[in-house]
Structure formats: structure tokens, C-alpha cells
Legacy VTK file of the C-alpha trace (Angstrom):
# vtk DataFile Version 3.0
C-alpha trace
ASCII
DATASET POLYDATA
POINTS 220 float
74.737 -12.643 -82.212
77.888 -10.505 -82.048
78.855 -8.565 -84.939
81.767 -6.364 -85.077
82.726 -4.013 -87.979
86.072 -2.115 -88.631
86.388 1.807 -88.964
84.348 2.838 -92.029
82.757 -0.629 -92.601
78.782 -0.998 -93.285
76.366 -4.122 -93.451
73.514 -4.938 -94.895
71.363 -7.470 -93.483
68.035 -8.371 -95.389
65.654 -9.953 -92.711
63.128 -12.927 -93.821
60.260 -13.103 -91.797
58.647 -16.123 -91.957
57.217 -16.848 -89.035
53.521 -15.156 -88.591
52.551 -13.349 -86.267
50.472 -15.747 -83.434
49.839 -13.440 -80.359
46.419 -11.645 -80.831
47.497 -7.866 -80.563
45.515 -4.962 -80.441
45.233 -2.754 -83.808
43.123 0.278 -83.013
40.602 1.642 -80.911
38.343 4.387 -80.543
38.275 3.890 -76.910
38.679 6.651 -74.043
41.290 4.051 -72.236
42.088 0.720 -71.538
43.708 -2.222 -70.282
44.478 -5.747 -71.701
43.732 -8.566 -69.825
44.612 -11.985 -71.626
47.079 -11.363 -74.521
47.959 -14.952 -75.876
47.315 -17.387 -78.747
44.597 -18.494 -77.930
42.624 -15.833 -77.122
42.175 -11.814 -76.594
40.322 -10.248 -73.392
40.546 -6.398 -72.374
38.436 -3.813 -70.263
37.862 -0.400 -71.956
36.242 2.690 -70.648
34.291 5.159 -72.507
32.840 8.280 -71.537
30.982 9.423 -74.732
27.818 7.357 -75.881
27.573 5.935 -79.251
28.302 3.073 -81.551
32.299 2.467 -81.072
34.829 -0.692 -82.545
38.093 -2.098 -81.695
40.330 -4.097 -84.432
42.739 -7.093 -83.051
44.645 -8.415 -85.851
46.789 -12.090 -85.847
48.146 -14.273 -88.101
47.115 -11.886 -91.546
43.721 -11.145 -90.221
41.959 -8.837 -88.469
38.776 -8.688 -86.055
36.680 -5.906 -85.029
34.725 -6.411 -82.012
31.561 -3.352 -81.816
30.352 -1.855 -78.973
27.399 0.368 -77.718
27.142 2.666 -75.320
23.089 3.733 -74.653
23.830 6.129 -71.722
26.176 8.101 -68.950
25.947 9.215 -66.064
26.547 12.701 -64.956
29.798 13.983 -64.226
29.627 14.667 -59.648
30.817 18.099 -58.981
32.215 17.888 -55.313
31.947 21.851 -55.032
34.251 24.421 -53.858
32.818 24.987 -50.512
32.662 22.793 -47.278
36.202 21.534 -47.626
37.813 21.012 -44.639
41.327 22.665 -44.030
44.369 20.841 -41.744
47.682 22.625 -41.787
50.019 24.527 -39.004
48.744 27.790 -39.496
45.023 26.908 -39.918
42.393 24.423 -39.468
38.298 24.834 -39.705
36.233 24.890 -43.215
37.387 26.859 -46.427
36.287 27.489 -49.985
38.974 26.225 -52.530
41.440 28.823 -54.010
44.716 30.198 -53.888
46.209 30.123 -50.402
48.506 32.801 -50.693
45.899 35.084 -50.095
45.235 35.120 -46.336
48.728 32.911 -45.451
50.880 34.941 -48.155
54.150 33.398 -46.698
53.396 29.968 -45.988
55.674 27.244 -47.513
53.557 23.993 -45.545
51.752 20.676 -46.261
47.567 21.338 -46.594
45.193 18.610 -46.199
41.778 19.290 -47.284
39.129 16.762 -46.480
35.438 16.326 -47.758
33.070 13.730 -47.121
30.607 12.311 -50.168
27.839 10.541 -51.158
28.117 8.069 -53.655
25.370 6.270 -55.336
25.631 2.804 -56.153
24.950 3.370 -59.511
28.182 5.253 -59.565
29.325 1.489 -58.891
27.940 -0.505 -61.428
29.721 -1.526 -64.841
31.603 2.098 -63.801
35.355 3.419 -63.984
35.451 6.553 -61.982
38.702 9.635 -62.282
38.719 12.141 -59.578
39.882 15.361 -61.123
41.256 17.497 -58.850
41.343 20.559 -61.608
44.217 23.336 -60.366
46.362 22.901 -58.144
49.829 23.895 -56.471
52.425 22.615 -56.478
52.316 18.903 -56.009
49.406 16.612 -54.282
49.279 12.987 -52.863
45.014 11.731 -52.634
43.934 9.124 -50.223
39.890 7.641 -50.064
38.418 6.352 -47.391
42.059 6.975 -45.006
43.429 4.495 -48.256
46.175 5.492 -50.063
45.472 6.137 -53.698
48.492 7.964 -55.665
50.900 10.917 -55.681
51.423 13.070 -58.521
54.396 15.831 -59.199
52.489 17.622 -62.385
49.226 17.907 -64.070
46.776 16.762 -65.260
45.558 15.495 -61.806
43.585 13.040 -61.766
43.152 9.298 -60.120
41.578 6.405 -61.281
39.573 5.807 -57.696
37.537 3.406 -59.413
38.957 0.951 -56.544
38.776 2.905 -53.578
35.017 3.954 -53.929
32.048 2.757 -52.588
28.367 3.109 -52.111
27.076 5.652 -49.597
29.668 8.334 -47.635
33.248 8.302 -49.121
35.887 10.361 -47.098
38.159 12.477 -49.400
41.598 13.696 -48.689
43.750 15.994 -50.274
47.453 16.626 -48.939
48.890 19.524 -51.196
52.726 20.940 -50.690
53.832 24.106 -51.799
57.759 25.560 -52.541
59.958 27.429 -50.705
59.652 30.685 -52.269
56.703 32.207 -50.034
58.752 31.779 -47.090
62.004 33.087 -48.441
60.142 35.816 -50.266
58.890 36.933 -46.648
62.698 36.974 -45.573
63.400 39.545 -48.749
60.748 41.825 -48.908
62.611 44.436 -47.966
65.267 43.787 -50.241
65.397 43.499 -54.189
62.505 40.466 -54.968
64.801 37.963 -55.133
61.598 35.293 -54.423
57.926 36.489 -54.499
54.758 34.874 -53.521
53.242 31.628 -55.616
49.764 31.048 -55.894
49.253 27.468 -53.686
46.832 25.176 -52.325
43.643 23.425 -54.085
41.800 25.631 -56.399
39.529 23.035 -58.567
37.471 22.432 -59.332
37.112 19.095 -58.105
34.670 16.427 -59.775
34.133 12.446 -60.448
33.994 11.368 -63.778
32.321 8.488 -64.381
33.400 6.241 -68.246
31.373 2.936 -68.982
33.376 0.067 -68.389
33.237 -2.300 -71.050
34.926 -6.316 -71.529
35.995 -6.795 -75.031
36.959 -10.685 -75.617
LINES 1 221
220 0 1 2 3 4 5 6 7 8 9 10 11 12 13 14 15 16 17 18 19 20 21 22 23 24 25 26 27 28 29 30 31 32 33 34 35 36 37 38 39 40 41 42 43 44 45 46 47 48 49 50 51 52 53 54 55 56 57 58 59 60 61 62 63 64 65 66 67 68 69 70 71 72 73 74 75 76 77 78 79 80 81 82 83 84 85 86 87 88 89 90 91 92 93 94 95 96 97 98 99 100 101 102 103 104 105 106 107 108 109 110 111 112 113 114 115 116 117 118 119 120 121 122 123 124 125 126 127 128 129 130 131 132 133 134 135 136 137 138 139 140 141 142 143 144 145 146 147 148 149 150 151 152 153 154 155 156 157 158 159 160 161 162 163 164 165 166 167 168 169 170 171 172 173 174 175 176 177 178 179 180 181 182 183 184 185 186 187 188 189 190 191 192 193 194 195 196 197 198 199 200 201 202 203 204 205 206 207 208 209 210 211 212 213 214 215 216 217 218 219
């Protein structure tokens, strides 16, 4: 419908609803994160993820009613810390093993890709009713994360972190890290005997980086 008014002109429009509402939707949730599954008439299905342990709820609501489904959560697993040393370093003006931090340090006017690398053990019960975020912590100034040679994600800001929750598995798990800096270390090279026009940015991985593992849950 097409309504057009003159200059000045104003309408009221009084709406009737009388037609209830018949898709199950979700109402609140005390849940870390999730994702809904089955959203239809006839029935409501979603996975959730957790990471503290307790006594938690959900409330669907259709037609003038609500539901609320309960949950427990006994235990959870540690958080991995992947450490700051052993990393592996590939980039034009280096390659061999590093400790994570600021870059600027020994290559103060790089302005390059980095790719750290790290290989990891993963127990299966990392696997098991799990969903897993890498957290890469600190970082500069924008990242793209592959597991396993896979491709994962790219992100442009923080936080940064990756649901990897698909890419893991049991046993060794190859982590890598590409990480880009600007163009102000290499111009500020160019200027430093002139008035700072550009100076040096902090860049590279810093962390520190960890899995963190939430119980997966299936609400229905």
C-alpha cells in the first residue's frame, strides 16, 4: 500500500492485530552465545554455549505463552594457554623462532605481512559436547587465522577471536597467524631526519594467545 500525503498533512493509522503470533521465538537467555536451528510452528531447536557452570534457563514464547527450557552445567574445562614462546616467525626480514611482542623493537621500520606458526596438542576431550574461541589477545594492526593450512576468518579490529570449533581436532593442530602492519614505520624511516611527520607503531602478535573452551548445549 501506497499512501501519499500533501505538504503539512498527518495520518493516523490505528493497527488491529489479530492474528497471534505462531512462530516459536526466542524471549531471553542467560546464555554465553548461540544459534537457532529450527525456528517454525511446529517446533523450536537451538545450540547454546556456556562457559560458566551453574543452573541456567531460556524462555521461548508463542501464541500468548511462554516456555522455559533449564539447563545445567556440572563442569569446564580449563581455558589452553598456547604460550608466548616457541612461535614460529615467516616474514622478509626474518624467519626462525620468537617470543610474542611488539615487532617494532628489533625491525623498527618494517611495514610487512608476519606469519607466526605454532603447532598444538589437543585433547579429545577438548572435542566432546565443546565450542572452542581462539583468542588471539593484542595484536597489530589487522590478522587473517588459518588451522590445520584451513582457512578460518579475517578480522580488521578487536576483539580477536575465532570460533575454531570446526577446524580442530584431536591430537597436533597446526596454528597460523598472518598479521599486517601500516605504512607509517616505513615512511617514518624516510623522515627521521625531518620534523616526525610518521613515527613508529607498535606491530605484530603480542597475546596472549589461548583456547577457550564453552559447553555446548541443544535446547529443543
Amino acid at each position: 500500500m501506497r499512501l501519499r500525503l500533501a505538504p503539512g498533512e498527518t495520518r493516523l493509522f490505528v493497527i488491529d492485530k489479530k492474528h497471534s503470533l505462531k512462530i516459536f521465538q526466542l524471549y531471553d537467555s542467560s546464555l554465553d552465545g548461540y544459534k537457532i536451528i529450527q525456528q517454525d510452528e511446529q517446533k523450536f531447536k537451538m545450540d547454546g554455549w556456556q562457559r560458566k557452570e551453574g543452573s541456567f534457563s531460556i524462555i521461548i514464547q508463542k501464541a500468548g505463552g511462554q516456555k522455559q527450557l533449564d539447563y545445567k552445567i556440572k563442569e569446564k574445562l580449563p581455558m589452553l594457554s598456547i604460550g608466548n614462546s616457541g612461535w614460529y616467525l615467516d616474514s622478509d626480514h626474518f624467519k626462525g623462532q620468537v617470543s610474542l611482542g611488539d615487532q617494532s623493537y628489533p625491525f623498527p621500520y618494517q611495514s610487512a605481512v608476519l606469519t607466526y606458526h605454532k603447532l598444538i596438542v589437543l585433547k579429545k576431550d577438548y572435542l566432546n559436547k565443546q565450542k572452542l574461541f581462539l583468542d588471539l589477545g593484542q595484536l597489530h594492526d589487522w590478522c587473517t587465522l588459518s588451522i590445520n593450512n584451513e582457512y578460518v576468518g579475517r578480522r580488521i579490529f578487536a576483539p580477536w577471536i575465532f570460533d575454531v570449533s570446526k577446524f580442530m581436532k584431536a591430537g597436533e593442530n597446526k596454528i597460523s597467524i598472518q598479521i599486517a602492519n601500516r605504512l607509517s614505520n616505513m615512511l617514518a624511516e624516510n623522515n627521521k631526519f625531518k620534523p616526525a611527520n610518521y613515527f613508529v607503531q607498535s606491530y605484530g602478535l603480542l597475546g596472549p594467545v589461548r583456547i577457550i573452551p564453552y559447553n555446548l548445549v541443544t535446547l529443543e
